[in-house]
N, C-alpha and C positions, 0 to 999 in steps of 0.2 A: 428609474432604472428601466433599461430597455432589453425587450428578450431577443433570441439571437432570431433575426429575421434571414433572408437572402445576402444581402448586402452586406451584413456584418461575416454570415457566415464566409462568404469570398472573403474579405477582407483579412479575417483568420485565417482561412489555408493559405492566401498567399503572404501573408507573414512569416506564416511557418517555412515555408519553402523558402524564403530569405535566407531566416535563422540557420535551419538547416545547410543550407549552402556557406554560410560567413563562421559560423561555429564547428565544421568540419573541416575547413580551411585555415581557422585557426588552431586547431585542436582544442575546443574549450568546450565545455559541459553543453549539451545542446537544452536540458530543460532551466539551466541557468538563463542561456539564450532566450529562450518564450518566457521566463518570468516579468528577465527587464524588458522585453518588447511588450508584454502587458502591463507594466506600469508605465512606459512611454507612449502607448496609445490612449490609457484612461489620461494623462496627464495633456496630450494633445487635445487643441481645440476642435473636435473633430465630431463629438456628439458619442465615443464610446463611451457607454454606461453597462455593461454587462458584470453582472458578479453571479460569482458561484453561488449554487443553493444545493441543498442538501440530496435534493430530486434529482440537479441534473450530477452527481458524484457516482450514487448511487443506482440512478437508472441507465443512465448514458453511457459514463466511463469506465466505472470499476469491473461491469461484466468484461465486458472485450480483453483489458490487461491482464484481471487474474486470471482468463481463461486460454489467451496467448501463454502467457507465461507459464502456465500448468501441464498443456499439450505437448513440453518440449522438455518437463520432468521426467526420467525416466523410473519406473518405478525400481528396479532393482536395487540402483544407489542411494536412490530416498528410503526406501526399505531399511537398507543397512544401517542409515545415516538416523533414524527417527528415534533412538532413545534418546540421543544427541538433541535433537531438536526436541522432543517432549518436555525434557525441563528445561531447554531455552526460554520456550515457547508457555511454561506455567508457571514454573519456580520463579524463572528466571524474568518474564513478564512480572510478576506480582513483587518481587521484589526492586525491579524499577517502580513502579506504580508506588512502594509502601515509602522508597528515598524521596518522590517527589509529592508523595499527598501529606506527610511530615513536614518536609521542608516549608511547604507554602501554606501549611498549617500556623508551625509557630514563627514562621521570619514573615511574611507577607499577612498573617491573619484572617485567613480566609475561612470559612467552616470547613468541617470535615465535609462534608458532602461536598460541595464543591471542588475542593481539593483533589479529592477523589474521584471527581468527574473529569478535570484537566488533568492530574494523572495517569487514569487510564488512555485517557488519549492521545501521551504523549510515551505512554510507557512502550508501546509496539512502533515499532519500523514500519512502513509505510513500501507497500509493495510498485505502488506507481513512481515515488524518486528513486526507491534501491532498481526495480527494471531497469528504469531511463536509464543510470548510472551506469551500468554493468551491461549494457549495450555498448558503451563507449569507452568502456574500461575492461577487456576484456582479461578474467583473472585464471589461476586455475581453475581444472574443473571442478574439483571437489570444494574449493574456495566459493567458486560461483553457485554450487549448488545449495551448501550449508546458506549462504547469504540470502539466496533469493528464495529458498524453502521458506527460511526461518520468518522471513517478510510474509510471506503469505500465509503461515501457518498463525502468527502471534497475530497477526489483523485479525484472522477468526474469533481468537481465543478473548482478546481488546473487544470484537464488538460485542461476544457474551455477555463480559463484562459490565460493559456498559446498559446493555439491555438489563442485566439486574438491576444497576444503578437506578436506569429511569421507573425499573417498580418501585426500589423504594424511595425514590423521589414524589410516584403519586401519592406516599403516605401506605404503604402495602407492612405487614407485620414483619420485620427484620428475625429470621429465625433460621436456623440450619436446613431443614425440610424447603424451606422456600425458595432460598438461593441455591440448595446445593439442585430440586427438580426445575429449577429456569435456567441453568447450565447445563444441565441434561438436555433438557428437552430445546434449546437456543441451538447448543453444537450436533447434538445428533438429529436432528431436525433438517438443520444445512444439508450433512450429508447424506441423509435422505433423500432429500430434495435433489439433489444435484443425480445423486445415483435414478432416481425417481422418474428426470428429465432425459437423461443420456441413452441410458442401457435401451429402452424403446424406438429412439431414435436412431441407435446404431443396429437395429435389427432393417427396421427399414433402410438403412442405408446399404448394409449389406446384399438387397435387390438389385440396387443400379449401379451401373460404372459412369454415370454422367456425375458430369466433377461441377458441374451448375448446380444440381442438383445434393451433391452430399456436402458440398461447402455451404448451401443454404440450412441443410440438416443442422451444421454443426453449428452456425449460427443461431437454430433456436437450443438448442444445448446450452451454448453459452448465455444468452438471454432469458430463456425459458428457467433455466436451473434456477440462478439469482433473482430473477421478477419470483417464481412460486417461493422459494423461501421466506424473501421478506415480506410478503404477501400472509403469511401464519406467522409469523414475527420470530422468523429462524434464523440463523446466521448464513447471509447472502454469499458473505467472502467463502467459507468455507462449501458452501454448494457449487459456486462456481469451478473452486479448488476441483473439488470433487468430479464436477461434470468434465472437467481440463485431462485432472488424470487420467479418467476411466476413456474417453477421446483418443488420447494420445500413446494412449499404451496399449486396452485393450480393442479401441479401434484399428491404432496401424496393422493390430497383427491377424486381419483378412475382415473386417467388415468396414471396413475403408479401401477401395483399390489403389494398386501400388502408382498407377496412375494419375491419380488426384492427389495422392499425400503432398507433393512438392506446391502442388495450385493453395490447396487447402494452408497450406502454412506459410504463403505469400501471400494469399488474402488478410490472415490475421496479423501477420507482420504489417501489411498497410493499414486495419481498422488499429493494432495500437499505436501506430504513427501517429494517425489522425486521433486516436483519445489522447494521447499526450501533449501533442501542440495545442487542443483546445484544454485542456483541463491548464496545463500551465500558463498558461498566456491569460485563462481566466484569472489564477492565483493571482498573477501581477495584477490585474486589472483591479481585481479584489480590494488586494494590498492598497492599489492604491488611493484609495477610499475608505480604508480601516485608521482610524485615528488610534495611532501607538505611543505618541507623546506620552500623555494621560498614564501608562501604564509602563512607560518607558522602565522605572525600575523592578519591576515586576516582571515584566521580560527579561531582565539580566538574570534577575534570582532564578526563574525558570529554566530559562538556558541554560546555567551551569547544573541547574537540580537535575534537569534530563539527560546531561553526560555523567555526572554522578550515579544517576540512576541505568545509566544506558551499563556503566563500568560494573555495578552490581549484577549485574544480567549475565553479562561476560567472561569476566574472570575468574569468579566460583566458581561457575560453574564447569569450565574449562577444567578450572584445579581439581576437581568432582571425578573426571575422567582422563585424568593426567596419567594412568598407567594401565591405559586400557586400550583396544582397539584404536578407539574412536576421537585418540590424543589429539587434540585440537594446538599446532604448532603455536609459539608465538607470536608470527609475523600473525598467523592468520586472525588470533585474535585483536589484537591491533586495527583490524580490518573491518572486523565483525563490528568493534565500539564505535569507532569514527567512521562506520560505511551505515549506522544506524538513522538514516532517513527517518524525517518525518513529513510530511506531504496534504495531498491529497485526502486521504481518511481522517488522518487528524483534522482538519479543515472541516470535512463533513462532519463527524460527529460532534466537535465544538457548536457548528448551526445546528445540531439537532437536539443540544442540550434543554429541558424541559424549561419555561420562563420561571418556573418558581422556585427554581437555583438562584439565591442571591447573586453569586459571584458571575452571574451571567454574562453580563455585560462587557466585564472586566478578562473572561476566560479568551472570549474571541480574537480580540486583538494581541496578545499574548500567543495563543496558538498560531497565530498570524505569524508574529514576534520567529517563533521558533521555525517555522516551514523557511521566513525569509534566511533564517541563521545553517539551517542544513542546507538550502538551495545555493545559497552565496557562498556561505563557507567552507563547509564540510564539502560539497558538489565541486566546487572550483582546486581543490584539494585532495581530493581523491588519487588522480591522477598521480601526482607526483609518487604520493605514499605509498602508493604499490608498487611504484617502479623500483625507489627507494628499497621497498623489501623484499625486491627482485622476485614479486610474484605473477608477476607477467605470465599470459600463456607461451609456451617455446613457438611458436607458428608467427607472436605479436611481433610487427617490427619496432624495435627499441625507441 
């Protein structure tokens, strides 16, 4: 396997700008596009050998999207919208995770721990395909908000999770006191970190009006928040989260000049550009190098456990708040189940499952299994299904 040098990396951006050009012209998913252009370059005689690793998801990619995508939440409406999303994001997380660590329990025979490791990481939405998606499907607002929150929120809540996982996978005493303070201290740690990195950063930015200068600020915001959390083994997603909001809301409103805000959020518009075309073009390339045969039925069973589990997530919980403010329509849930991406995080946390999980070897390609089935599927699909439930924004042309 080869690391991404000069040559590859050109090679990449100008891919991307293909894609990007043939996939907006067609109207077709554009990370659909970078998936199959990364399995037809690993597939060409060409010497591409690059595959994802868990480093380059977590160090490279994930800061810049969840922190684009944060910067342009506005808190007011997440505010209102967040009991909503709390049991999306816990109940409604845990009870995807419990349909799919059952199922692959007794139909596929896995152990519980492992099960429970490929569950949780198929249980959360994936905040890098839902972005991508909903970039090019532009839905209501409060459609798009609930969507893309709920993505970044339940990826935090997913990698806690897991982070307990892999205690008791070293062999750590399984007990109330243990899991319930490595959730504590996993998610509020994140947000710490994230408030930890930003709020100082935006005091100095609040000195200068050079927009070189406070775009580079926000820059270590975004990188600094998620490097220090995972650095004390905190949740990266939700510090990023964190550093995104408190940027984008309590910076616009005067420690950012009104000057730099439009620079500042065209440079992050291009850094997630470019983490998208390389992360997914990597997937493909990945994919194409993940022997799925071998597991081919175990993928089916998966597949369907994760819409199973994705519908658990969704519809109670909907029903829960059916005569409430925060009545969640039912085209929108509709939207919510089959706009339930899994991606990029999934991907990472599957490589970063500890080797003394039996079902190891078996979880990879499966998780593979499932990113290729949202990215193909559900991704190429999208489109129509909203149009279909006439939830287009009023501005979209039809």
């Amino acid at each position: 396997m080869h690391v991404l040098d000069f040559p590859r990396l050109g090679l990449i951006l100008f891919v991307a700008c293909l894609v990007a050009m043939i996939t907006r012209r067609l109207k077709l998913p554009y990370s659909a596009g970078l998936v199959a252009a990364g399995l037809a370059l690993a597939l060409l005689p060409i010497g591409f050998d690059v595959r994802l690793t868990p480093e380059m998801i977590f160090t490279l990619f994930l800061p810049p999207l969840i922190f684009e995508a944060a910067i342009q939440i506005p808190w007011k409406p997440l505010r209102r919208e967040l009991p909503l999303l709390g049991v999306l994001v816990t109940i409604g997380v845990l009870l995807a995770a419990a349909v799919v660590a059952v199922g692959m329990h007794y139909l596929i025979g896995w152990s519980w721990l492992g099960a429970a490791f490929f569950a949780i990481l198929v249980a959360a939405t994936d905040p890098v395909s839902v972005i991508a998606m909903f970039k090019e499907v532009p839905v209501e607002p409060r459609l798009h908000l609930l969507v893309e929150a709920e993505s970044l929120l339940n990826d935090g809540v997913a990698a806690v999770v897991f982070a307990v996982l892999v205690v008791i996978a070293g062999g750590a005493e399984v007990t109330v006191p243990v899991v319930g303070t490595k959730l504590l201290v996993t998610s509020l740690g994140g947000i710490a970190a994230g408030a930890a990195v930003s709020l100082p950063l935006l005091l100095i930015a609040g000195r200068t009006s050079d927009r070189l200068v406070e775009i580079t600020l926000t820059t270590l915001a975004a990188f600094g928040s998620f490097l220090l959390a995972e650095h004390f083994h905190t949740s990266g997603v939700l510090a990023g989260l964190t550093a995104g909001l408190i940027v984008g809301n309590i910076g616009w409103a005067g420690s950012i000049s009104d000057e730099s805000r439009p620079n500042i959020l065209y440079f992050w518009d291009y850094a997630a550009f470019l983490a998208n075309s390389f992360i997914f073009i990597l997937i493909g390339g990945t994919e194409a190098g993940t022997p799925i045969l071998p597991v081919l039925a175990a993928a089916a069973v998966a597949i369907v456990l994760a819409m199973l589990g994705r519908a658990a997530t969704v519809y109670p919980v909907a029903l829960v708040f059916r005569r409430t403010a925060l009545c969640v329509p039912g085209p929108y849930q509709h939207v919510l189940w089959w706009g339930g991406l899994r991606g990029a995080l999934a991907l990472g946390l599957a490589l970063a499952i500890p080797a003394s999980v039996p079902e190891r070897n078996q979880i990879i390609p499966v998780a593979f299994a499932i990113v290729a089935f949202s990215v193909f599927v559900q991704g190429l699909t999208m489109a129509p299904l909203v149009r279909r439930l006439k939830l287009l924004r009023d501005d979209t042309p039809g």
